[in-house]
Structures are given as C-alpha cells and as structure tokens.
Backbone as numpy.savetxt, mean C-alpha at the origin, in Angstrom:
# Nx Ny Nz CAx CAy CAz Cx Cy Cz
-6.89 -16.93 -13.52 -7.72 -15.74 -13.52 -6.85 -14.48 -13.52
-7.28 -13.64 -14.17 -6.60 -12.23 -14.53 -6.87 -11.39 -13.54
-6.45 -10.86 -12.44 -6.86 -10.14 -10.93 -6.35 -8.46 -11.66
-7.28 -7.87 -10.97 -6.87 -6.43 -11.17 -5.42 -5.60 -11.23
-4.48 -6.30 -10.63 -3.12 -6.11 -10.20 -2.26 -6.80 -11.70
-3.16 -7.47 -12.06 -2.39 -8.05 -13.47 -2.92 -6.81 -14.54
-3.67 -6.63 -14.51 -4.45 -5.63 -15.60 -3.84 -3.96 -15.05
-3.30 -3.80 -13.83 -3.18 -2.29 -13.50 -1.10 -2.31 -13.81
-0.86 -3.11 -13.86 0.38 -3.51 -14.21 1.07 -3.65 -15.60
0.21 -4.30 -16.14 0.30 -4.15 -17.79 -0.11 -2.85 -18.18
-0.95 -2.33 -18.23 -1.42 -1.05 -17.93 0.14 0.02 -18.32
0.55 -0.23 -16.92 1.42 0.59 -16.62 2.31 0.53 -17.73
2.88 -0.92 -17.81 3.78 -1.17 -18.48 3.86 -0.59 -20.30
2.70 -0.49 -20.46 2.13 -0.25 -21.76 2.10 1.18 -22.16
2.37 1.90 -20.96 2.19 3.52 -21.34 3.90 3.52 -20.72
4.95 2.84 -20.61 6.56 2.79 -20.29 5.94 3.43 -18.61
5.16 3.17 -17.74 5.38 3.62 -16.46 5.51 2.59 -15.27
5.78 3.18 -14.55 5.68 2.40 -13.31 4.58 2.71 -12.56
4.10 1.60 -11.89 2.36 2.20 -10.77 2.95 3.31 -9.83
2.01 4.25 -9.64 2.04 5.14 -8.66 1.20 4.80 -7.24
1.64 4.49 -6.50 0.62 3.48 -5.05 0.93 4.97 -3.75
-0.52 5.10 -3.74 -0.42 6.40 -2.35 -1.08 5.56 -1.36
-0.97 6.45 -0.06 -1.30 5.16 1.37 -2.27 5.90 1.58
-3.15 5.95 2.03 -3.75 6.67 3.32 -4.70 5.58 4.40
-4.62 5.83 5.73 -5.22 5.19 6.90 -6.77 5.46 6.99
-7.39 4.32 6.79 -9.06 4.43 6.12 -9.32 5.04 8.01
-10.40 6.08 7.45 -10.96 6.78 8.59 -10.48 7.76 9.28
-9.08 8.45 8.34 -8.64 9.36 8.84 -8.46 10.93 7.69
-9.01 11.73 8.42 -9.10 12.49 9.81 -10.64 11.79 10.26
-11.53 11.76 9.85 -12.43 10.90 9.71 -13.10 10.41 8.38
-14.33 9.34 8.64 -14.56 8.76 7.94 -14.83 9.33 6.43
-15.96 10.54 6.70 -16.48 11.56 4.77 -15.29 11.73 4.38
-14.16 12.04 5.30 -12.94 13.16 4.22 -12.00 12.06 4.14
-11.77 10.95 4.94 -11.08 9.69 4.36 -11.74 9.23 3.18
-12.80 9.24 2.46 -13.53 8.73 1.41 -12.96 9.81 0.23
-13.05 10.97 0.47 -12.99 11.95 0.02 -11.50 11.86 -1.01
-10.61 11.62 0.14 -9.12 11.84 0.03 -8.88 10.22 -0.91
-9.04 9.40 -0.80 -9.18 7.98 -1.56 -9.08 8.74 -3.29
-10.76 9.31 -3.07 -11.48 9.72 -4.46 -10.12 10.66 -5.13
-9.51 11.69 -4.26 -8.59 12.42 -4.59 -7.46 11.92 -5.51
-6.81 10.74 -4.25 -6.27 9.90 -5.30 -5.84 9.41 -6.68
-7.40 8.55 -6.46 -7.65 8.33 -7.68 -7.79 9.53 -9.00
-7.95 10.38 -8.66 -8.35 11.61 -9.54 -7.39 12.23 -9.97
-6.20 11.61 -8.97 -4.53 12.11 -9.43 -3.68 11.20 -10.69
-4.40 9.78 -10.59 -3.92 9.05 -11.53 -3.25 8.38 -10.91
-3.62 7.71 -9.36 -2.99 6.43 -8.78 -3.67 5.31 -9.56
-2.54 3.93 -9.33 -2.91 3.22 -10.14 -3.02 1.75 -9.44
-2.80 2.15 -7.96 -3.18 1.33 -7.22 -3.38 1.98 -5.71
-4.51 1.60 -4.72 -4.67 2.25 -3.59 -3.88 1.37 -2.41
-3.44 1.61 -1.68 -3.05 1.29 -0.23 -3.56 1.89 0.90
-4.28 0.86 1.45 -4.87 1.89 2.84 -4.91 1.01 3.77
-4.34 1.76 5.14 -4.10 1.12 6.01 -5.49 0.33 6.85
-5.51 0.19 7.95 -6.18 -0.45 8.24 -6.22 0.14 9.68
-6.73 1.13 10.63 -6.15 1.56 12.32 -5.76 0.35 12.84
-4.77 0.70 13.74 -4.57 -0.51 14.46 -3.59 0.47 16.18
-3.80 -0.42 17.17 -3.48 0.54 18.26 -2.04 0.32 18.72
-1.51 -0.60 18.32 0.11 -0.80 18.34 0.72 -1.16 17.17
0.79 -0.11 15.96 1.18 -0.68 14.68 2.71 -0.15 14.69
3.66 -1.65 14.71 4.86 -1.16 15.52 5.54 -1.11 13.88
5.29 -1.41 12.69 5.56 -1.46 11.58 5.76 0.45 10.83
5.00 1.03 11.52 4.61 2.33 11.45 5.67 3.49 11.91
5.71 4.59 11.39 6.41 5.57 11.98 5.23 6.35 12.93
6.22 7.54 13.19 5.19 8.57 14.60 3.72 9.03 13.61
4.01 9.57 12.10 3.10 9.80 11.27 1.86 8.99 11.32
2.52 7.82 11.03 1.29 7.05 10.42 0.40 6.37 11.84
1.14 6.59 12.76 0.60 6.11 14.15 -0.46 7.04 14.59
0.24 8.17 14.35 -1.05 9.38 15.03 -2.23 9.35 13.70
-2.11 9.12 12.32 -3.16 8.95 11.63 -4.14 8.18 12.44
-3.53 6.92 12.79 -4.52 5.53 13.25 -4.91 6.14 14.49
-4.65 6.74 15.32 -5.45 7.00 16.56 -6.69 7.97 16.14
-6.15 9.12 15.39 -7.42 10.12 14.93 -8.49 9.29 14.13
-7.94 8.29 13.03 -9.55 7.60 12.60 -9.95 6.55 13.51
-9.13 5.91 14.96 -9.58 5.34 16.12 -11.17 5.85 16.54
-10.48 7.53 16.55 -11.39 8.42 17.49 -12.46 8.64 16.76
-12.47 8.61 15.69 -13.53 9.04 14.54 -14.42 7.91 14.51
-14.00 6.33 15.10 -15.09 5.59 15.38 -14.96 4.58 13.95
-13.53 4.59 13.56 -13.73 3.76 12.45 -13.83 2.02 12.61
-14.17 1.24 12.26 -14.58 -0.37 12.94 -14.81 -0.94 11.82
-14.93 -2.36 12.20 -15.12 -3.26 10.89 -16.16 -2.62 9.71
-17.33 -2.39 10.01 -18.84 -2.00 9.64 -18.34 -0.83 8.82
-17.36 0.49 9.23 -17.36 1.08 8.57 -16.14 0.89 7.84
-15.43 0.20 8.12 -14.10 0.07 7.49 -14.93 -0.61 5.83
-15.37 -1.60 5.92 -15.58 -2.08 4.89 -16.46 -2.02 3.80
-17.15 -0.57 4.92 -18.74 0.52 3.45 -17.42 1.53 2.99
-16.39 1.53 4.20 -15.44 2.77 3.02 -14.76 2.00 1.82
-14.47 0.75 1.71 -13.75 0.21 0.47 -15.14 0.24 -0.45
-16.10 -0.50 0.09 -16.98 -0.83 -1.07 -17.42 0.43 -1.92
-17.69 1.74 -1.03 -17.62 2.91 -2.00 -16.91 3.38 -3.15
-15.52 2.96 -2.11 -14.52 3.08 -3.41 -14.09 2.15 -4.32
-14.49 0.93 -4.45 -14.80 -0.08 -4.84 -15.88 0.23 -6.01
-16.99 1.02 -6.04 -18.05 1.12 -6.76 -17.53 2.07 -7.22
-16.73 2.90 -7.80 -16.37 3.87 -8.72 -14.95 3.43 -9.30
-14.22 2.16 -8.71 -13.00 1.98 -9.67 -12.89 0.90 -9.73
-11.56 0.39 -10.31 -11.55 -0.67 -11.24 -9.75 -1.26 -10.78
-9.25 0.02 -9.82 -8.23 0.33 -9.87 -7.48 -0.86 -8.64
-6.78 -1.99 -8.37 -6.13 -2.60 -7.05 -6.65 -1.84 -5.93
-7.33 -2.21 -4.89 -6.73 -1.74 -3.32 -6.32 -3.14 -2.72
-5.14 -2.43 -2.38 -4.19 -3.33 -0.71 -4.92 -2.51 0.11
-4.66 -3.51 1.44 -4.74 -3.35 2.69 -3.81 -3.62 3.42
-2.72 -2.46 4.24 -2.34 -2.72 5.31 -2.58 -2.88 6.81
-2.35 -3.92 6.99 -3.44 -4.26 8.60 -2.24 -5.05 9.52
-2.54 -4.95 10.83 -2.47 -6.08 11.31 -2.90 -7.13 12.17
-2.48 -8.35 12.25 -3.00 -9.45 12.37 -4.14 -10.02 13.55
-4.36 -8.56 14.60 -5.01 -9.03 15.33 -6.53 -8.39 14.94
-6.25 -7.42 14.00 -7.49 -7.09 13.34 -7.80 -7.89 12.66
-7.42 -9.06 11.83 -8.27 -10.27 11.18 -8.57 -10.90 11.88
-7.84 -11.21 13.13 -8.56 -12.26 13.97 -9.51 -11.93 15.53
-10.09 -10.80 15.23 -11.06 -10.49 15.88 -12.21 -10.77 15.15
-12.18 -11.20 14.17 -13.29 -11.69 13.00 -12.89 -12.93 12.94
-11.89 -13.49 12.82 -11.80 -14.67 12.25 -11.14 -14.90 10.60
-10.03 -15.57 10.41 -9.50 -15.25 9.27 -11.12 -15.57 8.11
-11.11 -16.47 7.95 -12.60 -16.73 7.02 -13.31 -15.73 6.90
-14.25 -15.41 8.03 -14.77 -14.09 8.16 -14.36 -12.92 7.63
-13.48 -12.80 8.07 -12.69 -11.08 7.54 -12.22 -11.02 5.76
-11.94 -12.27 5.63 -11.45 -12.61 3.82 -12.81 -12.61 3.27
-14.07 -13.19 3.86 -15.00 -13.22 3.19 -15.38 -11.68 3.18
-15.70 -10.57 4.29 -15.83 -9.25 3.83 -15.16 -8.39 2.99
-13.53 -8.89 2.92 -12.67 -8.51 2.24 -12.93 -8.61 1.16
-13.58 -9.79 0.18 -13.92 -10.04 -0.85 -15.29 -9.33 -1.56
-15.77 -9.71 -0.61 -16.96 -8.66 -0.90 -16.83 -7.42 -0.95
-16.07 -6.90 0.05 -16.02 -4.97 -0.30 -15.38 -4.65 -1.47
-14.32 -5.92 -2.42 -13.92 -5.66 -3.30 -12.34 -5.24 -2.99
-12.04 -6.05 -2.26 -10.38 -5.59 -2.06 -9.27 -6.81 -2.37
-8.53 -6.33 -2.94 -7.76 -7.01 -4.08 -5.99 -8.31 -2.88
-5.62 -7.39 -2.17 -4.60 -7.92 -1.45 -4.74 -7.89 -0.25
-4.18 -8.62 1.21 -3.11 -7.94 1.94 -2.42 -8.09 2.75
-1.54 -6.98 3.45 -0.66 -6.79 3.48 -0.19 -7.22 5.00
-0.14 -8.09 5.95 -0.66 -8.26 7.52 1.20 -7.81 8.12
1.61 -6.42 8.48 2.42 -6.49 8.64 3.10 -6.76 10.18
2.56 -7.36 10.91 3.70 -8.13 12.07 3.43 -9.52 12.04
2.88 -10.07 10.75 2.67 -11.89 10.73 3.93 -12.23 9.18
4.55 -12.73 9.81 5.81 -13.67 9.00 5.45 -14.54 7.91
6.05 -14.25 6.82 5.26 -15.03 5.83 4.89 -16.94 6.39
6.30 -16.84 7.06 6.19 -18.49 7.66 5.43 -18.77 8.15
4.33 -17.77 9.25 3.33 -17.92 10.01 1.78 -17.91 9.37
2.27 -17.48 7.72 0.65 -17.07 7.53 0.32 -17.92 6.76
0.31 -19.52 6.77 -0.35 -20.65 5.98 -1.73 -20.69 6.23
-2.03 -20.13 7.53 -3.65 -20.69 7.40 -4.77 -19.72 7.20
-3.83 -18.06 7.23 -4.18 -16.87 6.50 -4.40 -16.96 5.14
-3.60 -17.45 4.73 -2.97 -17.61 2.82 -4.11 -18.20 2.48
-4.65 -19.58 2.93 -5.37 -20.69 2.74 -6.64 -19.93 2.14
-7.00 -18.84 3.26 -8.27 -18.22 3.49 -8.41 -16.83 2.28
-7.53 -16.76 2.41 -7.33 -15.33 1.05 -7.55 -16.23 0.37
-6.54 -17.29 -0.67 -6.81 -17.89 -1.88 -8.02 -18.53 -1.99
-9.02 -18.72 -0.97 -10.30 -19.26 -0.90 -11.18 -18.40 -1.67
-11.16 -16.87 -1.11 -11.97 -15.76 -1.63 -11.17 -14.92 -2.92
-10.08 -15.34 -3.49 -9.03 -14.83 -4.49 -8.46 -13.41 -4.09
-8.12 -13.56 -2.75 -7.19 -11.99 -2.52 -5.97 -12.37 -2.66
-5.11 -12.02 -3.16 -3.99 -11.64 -3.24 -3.14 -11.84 -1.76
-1.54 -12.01 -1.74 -0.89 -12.11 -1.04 0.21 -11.04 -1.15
0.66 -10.34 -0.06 1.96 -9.57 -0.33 2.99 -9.48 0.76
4.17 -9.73 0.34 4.77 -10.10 1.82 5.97 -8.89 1.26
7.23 -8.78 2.48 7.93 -7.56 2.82 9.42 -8.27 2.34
9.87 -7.54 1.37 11.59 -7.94 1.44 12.49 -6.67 1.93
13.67 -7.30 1.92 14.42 -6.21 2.53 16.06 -6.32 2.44
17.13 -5.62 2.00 18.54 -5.83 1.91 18.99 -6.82 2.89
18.32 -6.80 3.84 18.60 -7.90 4.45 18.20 -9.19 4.79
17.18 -9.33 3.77 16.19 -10.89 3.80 17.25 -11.84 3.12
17.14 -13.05 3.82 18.22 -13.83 3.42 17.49 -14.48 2.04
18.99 -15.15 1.34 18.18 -15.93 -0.62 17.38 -17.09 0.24
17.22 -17.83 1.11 16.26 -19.06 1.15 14.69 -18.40 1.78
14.73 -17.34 2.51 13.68 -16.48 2.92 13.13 -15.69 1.26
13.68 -15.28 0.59 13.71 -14.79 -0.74 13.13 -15.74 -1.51
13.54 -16.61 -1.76 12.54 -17.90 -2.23 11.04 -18.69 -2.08
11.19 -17.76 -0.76 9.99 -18.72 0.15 8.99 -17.32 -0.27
9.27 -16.34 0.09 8.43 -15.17 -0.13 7.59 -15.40 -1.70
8.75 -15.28 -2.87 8.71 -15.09 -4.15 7.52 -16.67 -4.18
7.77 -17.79 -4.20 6.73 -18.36 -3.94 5.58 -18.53 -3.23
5.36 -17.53 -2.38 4.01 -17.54 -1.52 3.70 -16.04 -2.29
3.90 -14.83 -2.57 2.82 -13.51 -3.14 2.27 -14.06 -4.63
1.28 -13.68 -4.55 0.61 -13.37 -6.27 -0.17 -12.00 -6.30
0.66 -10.83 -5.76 0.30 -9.37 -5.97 1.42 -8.87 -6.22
2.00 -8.46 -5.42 3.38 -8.10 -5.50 4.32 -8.34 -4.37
5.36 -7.87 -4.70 6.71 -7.95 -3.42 6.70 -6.50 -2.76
6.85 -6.17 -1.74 6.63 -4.91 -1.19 7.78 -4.49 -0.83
8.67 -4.16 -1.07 10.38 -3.85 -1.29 10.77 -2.61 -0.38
10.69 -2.50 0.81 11.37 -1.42 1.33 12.89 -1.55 1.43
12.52 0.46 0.84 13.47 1.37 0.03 14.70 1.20 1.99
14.30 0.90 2.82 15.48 1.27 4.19 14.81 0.49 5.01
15.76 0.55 6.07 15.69 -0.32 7.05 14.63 0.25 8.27
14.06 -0.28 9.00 13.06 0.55 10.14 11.81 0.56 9.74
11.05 1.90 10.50 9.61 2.33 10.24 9.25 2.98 9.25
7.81 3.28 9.15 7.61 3.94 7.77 7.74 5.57 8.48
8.05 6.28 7.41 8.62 7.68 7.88 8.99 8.62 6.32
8.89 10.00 6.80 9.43 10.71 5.47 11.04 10.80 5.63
11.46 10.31 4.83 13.26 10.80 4.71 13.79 11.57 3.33
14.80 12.13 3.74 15.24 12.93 2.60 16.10 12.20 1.88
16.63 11.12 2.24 17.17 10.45 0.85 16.69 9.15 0.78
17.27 8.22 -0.38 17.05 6.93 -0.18 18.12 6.18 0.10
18.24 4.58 0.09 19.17 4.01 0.96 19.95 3.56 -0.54
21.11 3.25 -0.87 21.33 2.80 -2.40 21.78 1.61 -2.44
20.94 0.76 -1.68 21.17 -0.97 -2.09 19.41 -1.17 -2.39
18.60 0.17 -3.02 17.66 -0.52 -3.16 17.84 -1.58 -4.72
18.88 -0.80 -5.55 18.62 -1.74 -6.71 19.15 -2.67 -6.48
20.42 -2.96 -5.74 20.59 -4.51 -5.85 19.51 -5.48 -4.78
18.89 -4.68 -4.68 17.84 -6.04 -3.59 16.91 -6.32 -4.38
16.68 -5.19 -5.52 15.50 -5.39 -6.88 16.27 -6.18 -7.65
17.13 -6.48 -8.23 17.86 -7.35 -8.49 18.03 -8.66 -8.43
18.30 -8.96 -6.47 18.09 -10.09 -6.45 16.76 -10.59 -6.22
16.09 -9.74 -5.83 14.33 -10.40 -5.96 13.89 -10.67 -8.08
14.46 -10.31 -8.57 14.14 -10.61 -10.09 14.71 -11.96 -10.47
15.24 -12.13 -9.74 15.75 -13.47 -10.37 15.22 -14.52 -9.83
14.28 -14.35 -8.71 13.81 -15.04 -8.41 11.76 -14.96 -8.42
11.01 -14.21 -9.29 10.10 -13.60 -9.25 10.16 -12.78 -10.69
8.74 -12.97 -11.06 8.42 -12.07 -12.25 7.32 -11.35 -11.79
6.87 -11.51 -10.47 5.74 -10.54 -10.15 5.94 -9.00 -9.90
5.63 -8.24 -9.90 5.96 -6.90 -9.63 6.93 -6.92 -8.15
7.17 -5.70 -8.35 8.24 -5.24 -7.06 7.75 -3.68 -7.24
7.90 -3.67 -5.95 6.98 -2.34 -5.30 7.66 -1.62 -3.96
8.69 -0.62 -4.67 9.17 0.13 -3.63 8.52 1.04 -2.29
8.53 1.05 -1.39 8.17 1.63 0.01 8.91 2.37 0.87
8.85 2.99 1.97 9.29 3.49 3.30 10.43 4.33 2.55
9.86 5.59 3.48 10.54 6.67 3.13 10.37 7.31 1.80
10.07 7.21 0.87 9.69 7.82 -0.15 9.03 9.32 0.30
9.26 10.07 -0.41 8.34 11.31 0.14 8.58 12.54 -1.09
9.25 12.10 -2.50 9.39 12.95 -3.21 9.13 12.87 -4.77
9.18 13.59 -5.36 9.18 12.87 -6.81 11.02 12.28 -7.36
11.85 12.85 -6.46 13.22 12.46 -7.44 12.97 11.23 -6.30
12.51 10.92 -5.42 12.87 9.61 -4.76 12.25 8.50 -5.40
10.51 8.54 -6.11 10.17 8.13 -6.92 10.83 7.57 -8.30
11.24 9.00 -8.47 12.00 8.83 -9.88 13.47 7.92 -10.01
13.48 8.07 -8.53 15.03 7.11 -8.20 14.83 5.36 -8.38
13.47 5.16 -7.66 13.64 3.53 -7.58 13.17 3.39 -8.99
12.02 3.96 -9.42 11.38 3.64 -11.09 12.72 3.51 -11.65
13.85 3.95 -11.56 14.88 4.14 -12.76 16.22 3.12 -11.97
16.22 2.35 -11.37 16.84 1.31 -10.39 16.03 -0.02 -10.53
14.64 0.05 -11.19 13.98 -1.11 -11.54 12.69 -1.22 -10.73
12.11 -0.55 -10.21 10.60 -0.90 -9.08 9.59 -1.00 -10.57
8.70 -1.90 -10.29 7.40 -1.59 -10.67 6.46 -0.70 -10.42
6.64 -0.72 -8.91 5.34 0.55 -8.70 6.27 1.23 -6.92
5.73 2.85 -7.14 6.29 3.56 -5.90 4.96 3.87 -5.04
5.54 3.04 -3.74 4.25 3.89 -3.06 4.96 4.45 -1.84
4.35 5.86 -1.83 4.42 7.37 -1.04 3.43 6.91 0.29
3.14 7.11 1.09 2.51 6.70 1.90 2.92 8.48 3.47
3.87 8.37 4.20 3.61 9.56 5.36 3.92 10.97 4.74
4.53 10.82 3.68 4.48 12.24 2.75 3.03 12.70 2.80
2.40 11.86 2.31 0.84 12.30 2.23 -0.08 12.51 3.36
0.38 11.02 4.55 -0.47 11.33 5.57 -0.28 12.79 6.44
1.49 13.01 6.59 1.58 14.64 6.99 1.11 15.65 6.14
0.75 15.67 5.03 -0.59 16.49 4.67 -2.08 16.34 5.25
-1.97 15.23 5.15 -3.88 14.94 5.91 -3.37 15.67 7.06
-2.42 15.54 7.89 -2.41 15.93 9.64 -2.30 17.22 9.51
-1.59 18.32 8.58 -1.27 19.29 9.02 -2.56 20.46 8.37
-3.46 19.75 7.51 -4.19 20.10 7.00 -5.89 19.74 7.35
-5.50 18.88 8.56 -6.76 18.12 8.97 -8.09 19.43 9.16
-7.90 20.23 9.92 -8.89 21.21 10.30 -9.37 21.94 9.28
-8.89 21.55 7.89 -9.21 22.61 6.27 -9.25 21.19 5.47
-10.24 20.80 5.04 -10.49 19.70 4.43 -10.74 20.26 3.20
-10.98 21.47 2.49 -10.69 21.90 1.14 -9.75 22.09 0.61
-8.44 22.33 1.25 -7.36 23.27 1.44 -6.66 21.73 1.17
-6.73 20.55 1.88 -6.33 19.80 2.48 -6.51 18.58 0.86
-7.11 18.60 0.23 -7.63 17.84 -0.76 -7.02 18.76 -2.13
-7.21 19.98 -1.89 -6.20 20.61 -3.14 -4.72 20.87 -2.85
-4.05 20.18 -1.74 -2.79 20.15 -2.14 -2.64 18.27 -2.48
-3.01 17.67 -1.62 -3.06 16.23 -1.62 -3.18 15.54 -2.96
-4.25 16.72 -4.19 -3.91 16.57 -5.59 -2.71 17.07 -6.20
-2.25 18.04 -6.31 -1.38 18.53 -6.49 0.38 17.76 -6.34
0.13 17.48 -4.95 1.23 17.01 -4.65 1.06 15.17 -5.10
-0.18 14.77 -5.11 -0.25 13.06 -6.02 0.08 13.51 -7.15
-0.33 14.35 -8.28 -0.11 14.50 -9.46 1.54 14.22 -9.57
2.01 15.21 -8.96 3.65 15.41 -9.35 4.81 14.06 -8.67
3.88 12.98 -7.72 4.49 11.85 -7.68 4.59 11.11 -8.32
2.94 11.03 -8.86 2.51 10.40 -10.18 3.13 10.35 -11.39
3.88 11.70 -12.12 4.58 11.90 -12.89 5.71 11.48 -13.06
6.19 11.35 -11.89 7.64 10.99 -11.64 7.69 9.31 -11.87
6.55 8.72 -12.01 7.29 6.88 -12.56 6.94 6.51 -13.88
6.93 7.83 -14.67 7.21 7.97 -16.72 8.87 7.73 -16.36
8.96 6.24 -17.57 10.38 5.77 -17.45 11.20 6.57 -17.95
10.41 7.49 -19.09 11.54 8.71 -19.65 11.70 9.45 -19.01
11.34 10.14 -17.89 11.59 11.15 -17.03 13.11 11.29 -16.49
C-alpha cells in the first residue's frame, strides 16, 4: 500500500526538494489557535506535519518545547480533544501528520485503543520518544494492525547493529538528529550530520529526516545539501507561538512568514 509519506516524498523529490516538516505541540497556546497555527502551516507549503503530543515529563524536549506542553496542559487538551484537533486537520489535507508522544500517553488508553483512534483521526506515524525501538514490539504490532507508520531516532552515535535494527523496524522515516541532547534552537549545526546520513543510506532507502536544533533557513539549507530528505524546524517556531501567544494575529503572520522562508530553503538548487 502507497501511505501518504510515500506520495509526500516523491512529491518532493519530483519538484528537486526536500520535505519541509514544522512541529507544533497540539493545544498550544490553546486549542482554536493550535488548529489555527497547523492550518498556517500548511498554507506555508509544509509537506509534512509534526505535532507533539503534551506530555508532563517530556525529558526528550528542551525548556521551549516543555513550557509549550504545560500551556496546552492548562488549556485542557486530552485524548477527546487531542484527536477532533487531527481529524480537523485531517479533513482539509492530504498532507503526512507524525505524532510526537510519549509512551505513557498510549498506554493510558491502551496500545490498541490509542492506534485505533490514531487511525481514525487520520494520522499517518509515530514517534514514542522515551520507548527504545527494542522495547516497542508490541507497540509496532498495534500500529501495523491499523497501518501507522513507524519512526524511530538515529544519532552519530547509534551503533551499525542498532542501525540495522532501526532501518528494519521504520516504514516512515528515520528521524536523524542534527546534535546530541534536547530539542532546542541553536545557532549552528553539528558537522557529522552527513556522515551519519551516510551511514544510515546504506543501510535504508526510506527517507531520512533531519531534527534538533534547526532554527534557520541556512541550517535547513545545510542538511538538504549534506543529503536529508526532509528538515523539520520544530522550537524555532514554538518560541514564536510563546512570545507571541497573547497576539494570535500578529502571532500567525509571522509563523507564515517565517514557514515560508524555511520552506524555501530545501529547493536543492538553492
């Protein structure tokens, strides 16, 4: 079966680009202007969504993306609404959403349970980041039941038999962080991202999808041209939602602005 991630990929490939993947934490600042900001997105010419998932110890996270998850905490975001905000956005595109979550939010539902809403709201991957690919056989089981997608984390320092095991368990992509640590804005990038794209190619023809720390268009423009498939920006953006939270007009016309010109930046001629 041909999954959306195969079709938003070729896609890409077909116009010489790489996917443009923005994050934002569903329910933040709250729920209308988290819907809002999605739509924004998309309207920028993302070509795949990532959205987190709140969670109250997301140790995977920088200070950014932590204080996102407490403000859509407070806003009352929960299963019920977590999963009318995908299906909305779900009913106007066509486009991948991941989900970054973690693992104790699926299993307050129940893996079955939560894959079966997952499927239904129309969400394509995800992403469970403090469960080990080694640990997630009976997760995996339950995604490939309802056809979500798998995506697990490499890193300069993932060993080649861990590298193997990964590349055989995703059918979305490889999620390739650009440095070592939390997610965070930094001003440069680390420069063993191409040889870790490298050695994940030789073992994998699925996409590779640079992360963490990104926050610019030449940083963009750095991994697209080092070999990524797709860049995703992620606390660049959420420190716009935060610093802009109290101006939700203000707050949505830079959030375009500033997607557009990330967006631009993964044209391979650039």
């Amino acid at each position: 079966m041909i999954s959306r991630y195969d079709v938003a990929f070729s896609q890409c490939a077909a116009r010489k680009e790489a996917a443009f993947i923005p994050f934002a934490v569903a329910g933040d600042p709250d729920i209308a202007v988290s819907e809002s900001i999605l739509r924004t997105y998309l309207d920028a010419g993302a070509d795949v969504l990532e959205i987190g998932y709140p969670f109250s110890d997301p140790v995977a996270d920088g200070p950014v993306n932590q204080r996102a998850g407490i403000r859509a905490i407070a806003a009352g975001l929960n299963h019920a609404r977590f999963f009318s905000l995908i299906s909305k956005i779900r009913a106007i595109t066509d486009v991948p959403i991941g989900i970054l979550l973690y693992a104790n939010t699926i299993r307050h539902l129940g893996y079955e349970q939560f894959c079966k809403k997952a499927a239904s709201a129309g969400i394509d991957s995800l992403l469970v980041a403090d469960m080990p690919p080694e640990e997630a056989g009976e997760l995996t089981k339950a995604m490939r039941r309802h056809d979500i997608g798998t995506v697990f984390i490499a890193s300069e320092l993932t060993p080649p038999d861990r590298i193997k095991f990964i590349c055989k368990q995703i059918d979305a992509f490889v999620y390739v962080v650009s440095r070592l640590g939390p997610t965070g804005v930094q001003t440069g990038l680390s420069n063993t991202v191409k040889p870790t794209l490298d050695r994940l190619r030789t073992h994998t023809d699925k996409p590779l999808c640079v992360g963490f720390g990104l926050s610019r268009p030449e940083h963009v423009r750095d991994v697209v041209k080092a070999g990524a498939d797709g860049a995703i920006v992620g606390s660049a953006l959420v420190q716009t939602i935060e610093t802009c939270a109290a101006g939700p007009r203000l707050m949505l016309q830079k959030l375009l602005k500033q997607t557009r010109a990330l967006k631009s930046a993964t044209h391979l001629r650039s």
